[in-house]
Structures are given as structure tokens and as C-alpha cells.
Backbone bond lengths (Angstrom), bond angles and torsions (degrees), N, CA, C in turn:
res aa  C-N    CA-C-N  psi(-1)  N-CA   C-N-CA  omega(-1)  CA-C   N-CA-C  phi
1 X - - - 1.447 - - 1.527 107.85 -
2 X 1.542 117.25 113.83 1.495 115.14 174.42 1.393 116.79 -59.68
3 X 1.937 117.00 -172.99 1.263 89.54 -176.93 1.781 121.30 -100.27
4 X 1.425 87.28 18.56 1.411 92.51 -168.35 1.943 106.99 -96.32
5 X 1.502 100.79 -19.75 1.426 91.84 167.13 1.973 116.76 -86.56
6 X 1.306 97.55 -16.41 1.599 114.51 -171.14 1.693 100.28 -69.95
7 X 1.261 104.83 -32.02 2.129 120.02 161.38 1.265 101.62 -32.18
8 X 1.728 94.54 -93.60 1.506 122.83 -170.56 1.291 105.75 -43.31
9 X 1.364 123.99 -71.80 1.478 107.99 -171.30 1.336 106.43 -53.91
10 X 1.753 156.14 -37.03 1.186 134.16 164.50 1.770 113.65 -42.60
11 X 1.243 109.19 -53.90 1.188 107.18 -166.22 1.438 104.57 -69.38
12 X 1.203 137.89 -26.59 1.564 120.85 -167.15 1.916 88.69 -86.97
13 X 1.460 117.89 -27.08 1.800 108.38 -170.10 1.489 88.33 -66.29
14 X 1.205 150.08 -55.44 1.516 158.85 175.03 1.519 123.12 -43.42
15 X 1.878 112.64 -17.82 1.225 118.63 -169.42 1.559 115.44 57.94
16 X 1.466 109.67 27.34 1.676 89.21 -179.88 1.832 97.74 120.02
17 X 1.325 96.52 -28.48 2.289 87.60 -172.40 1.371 86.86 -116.05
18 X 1.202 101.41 138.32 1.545 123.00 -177.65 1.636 95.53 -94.63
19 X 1.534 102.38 125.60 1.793 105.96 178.53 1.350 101.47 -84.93
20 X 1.329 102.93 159.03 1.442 104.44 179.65 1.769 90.13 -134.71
21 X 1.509 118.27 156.89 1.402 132.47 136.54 1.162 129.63 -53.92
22 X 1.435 129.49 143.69 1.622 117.80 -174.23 1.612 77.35 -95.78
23 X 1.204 96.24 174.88 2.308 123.85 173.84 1.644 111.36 -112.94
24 X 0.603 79.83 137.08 1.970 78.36 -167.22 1.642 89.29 -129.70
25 X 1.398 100.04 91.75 1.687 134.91 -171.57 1.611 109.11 -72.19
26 X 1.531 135.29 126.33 1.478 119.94 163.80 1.299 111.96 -111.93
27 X 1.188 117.55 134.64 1.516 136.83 -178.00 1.165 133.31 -131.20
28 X 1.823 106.02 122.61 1.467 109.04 -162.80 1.191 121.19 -43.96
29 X 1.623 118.67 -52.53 1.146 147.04 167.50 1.431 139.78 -31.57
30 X 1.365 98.27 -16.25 1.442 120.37 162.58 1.365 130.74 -151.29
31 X 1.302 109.13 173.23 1.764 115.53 -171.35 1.454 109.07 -101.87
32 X 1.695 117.61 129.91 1.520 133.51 163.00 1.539 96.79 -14.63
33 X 1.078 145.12 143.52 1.486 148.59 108.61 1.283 130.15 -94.90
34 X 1.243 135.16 169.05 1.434 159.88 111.77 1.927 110.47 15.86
35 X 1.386 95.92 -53.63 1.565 104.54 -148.67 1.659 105.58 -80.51
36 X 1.081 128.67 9.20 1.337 131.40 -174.76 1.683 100.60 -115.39
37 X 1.469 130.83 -22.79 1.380 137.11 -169.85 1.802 100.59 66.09
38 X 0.740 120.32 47.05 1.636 125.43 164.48 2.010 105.11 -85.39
39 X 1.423 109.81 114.30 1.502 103.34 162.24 2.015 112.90 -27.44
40 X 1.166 98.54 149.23 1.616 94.72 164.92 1.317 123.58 -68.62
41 X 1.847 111.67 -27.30 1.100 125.17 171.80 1.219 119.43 -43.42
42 X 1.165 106.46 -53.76 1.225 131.43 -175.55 1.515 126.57 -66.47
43 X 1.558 137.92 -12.57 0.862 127.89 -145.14 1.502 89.69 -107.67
44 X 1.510 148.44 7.55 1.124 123.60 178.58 2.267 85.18 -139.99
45 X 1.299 126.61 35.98 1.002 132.77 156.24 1.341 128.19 -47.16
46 X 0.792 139.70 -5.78 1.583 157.73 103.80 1.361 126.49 6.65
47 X 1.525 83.79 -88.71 1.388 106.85 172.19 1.734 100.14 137.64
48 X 1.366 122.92 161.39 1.536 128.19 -159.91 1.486 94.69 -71.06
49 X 1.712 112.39 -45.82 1.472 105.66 -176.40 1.719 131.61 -58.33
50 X 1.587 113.11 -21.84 1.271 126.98 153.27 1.398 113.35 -83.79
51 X 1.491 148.57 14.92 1.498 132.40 159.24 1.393 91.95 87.03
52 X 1.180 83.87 173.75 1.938 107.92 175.08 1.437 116.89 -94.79
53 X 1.083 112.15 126.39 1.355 96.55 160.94 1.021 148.79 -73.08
54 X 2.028 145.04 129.13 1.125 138.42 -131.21 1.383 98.80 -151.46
55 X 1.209 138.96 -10.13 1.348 142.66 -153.83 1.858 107.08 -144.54
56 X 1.299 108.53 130.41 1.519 137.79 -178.34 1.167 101.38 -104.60
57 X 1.665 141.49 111.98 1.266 124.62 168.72 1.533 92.41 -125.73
58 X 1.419 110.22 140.56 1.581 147.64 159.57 1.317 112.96 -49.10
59 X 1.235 137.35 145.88 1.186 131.54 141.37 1.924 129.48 43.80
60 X 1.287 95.67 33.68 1.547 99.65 -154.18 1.657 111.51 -84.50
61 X 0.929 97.00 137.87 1.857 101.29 160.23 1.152 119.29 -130.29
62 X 1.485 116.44 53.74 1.619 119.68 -160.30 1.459 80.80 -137.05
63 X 1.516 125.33 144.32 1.821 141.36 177.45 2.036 82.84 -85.87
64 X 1.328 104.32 144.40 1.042 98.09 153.49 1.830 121.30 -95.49
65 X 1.008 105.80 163.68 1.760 106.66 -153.38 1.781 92.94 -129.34
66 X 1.675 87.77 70.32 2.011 95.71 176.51 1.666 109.40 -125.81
67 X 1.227 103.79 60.41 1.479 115.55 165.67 1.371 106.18 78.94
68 X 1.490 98.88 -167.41 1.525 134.50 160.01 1.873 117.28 -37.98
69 X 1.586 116.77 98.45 1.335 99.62 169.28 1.437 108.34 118.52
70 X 1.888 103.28 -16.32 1.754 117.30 -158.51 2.265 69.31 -82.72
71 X 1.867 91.24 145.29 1.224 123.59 150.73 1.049 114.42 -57.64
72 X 1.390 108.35 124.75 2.111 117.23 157.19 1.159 108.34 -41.90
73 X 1.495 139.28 -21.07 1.003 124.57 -178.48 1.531 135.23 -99.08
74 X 1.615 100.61 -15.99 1.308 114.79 -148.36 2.044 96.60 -81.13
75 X 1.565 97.59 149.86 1.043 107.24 -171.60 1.707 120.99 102.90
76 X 1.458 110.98 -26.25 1.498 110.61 -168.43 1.827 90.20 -115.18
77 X 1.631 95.02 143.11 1.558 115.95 -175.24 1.289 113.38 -54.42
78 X 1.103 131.66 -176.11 1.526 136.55 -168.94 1.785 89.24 -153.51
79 X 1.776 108.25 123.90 1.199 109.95 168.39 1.651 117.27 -68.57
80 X 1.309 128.53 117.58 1.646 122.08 168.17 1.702 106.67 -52.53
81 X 0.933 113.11 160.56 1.449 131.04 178.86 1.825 105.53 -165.99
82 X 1.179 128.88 117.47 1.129 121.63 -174.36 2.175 95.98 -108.92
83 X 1.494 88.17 133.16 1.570 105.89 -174.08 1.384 102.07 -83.20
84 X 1.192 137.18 -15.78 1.338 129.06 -169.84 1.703 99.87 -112.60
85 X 1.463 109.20 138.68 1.972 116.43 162.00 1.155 95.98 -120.15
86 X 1.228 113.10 150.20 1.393 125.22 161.88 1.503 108.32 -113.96
């Protein structure tokens, strides 16, 4: 599926709103909390050498900019597309 039909079919499963994935960001700079609803499990899934994660970003098209090791990708949304209709 190219990416121009992989669009449309988001947009027609959405009626028109394109879903997005949230990014669940880790940053040296700060400590795991509470305030995002991330399992505790979860908050250093990574791994210790990438930080915890602390940050939920929306709709993003911004790289996050966390050093040495950070993914080309990390920080920017991921369109949903669901493979299954019933």
C-alpha cells in the first residue's frame, strides 16, 4: 500500500480526522511522574541509559533532540491505520 492510499484509508477509517499516536518522550532532564498516566513499569522502558520517560506529545512533527543514541524518529506521531474491518 503506497503512501498516498495508506492517507485515504486513514482518513476515510477517521471520517475526515486523521488519528494520530501519542510519543511517549524520555528526558534526561527530568523525573518519571504520575501526571502523564504511564504504568510505573513503564516509565524507564527504554532502558536507564535513555532516561525515563516524562513527556506525552500530541500531534507532533518535532525530532526530539535527547542526545547520543535518540532515534530518527522519536518524538514525531505515527499515523493509526487499523488493518482489520469488520
Amino acid at each position: 500500500m503506497g503512501i498516498k492510499n495508506s492517507i485515504e484509508k486513514a482518513l476515510e477509517q477517521g471520517k475526515g480526522v486523521l488519528r494520530l499516536a501519542p510519543v511517549w518522550v524520555p528526558r534526561s532532564f527530568c523525573r518519571p511522574g504520575k501526571r502523564i498516566k504511564l504504568h510505573p513499569e513503564d516509565y524507564y522502558i527504554l532502558g536507564l541509559e535513555r532516561c525515563g520517560i516524562d513527556e506525552r506529545w500530541f500531534a507532533s512533527t518535532t525530532h526530539a533532540e535527547n542526545g547520543p543514541g535518540t532515534p530518527d524518529d522519536e518524538g514525531l506521531s505515527c499515523v493509526i491505520i487499523l488493518l482489520l474491518e469488520y
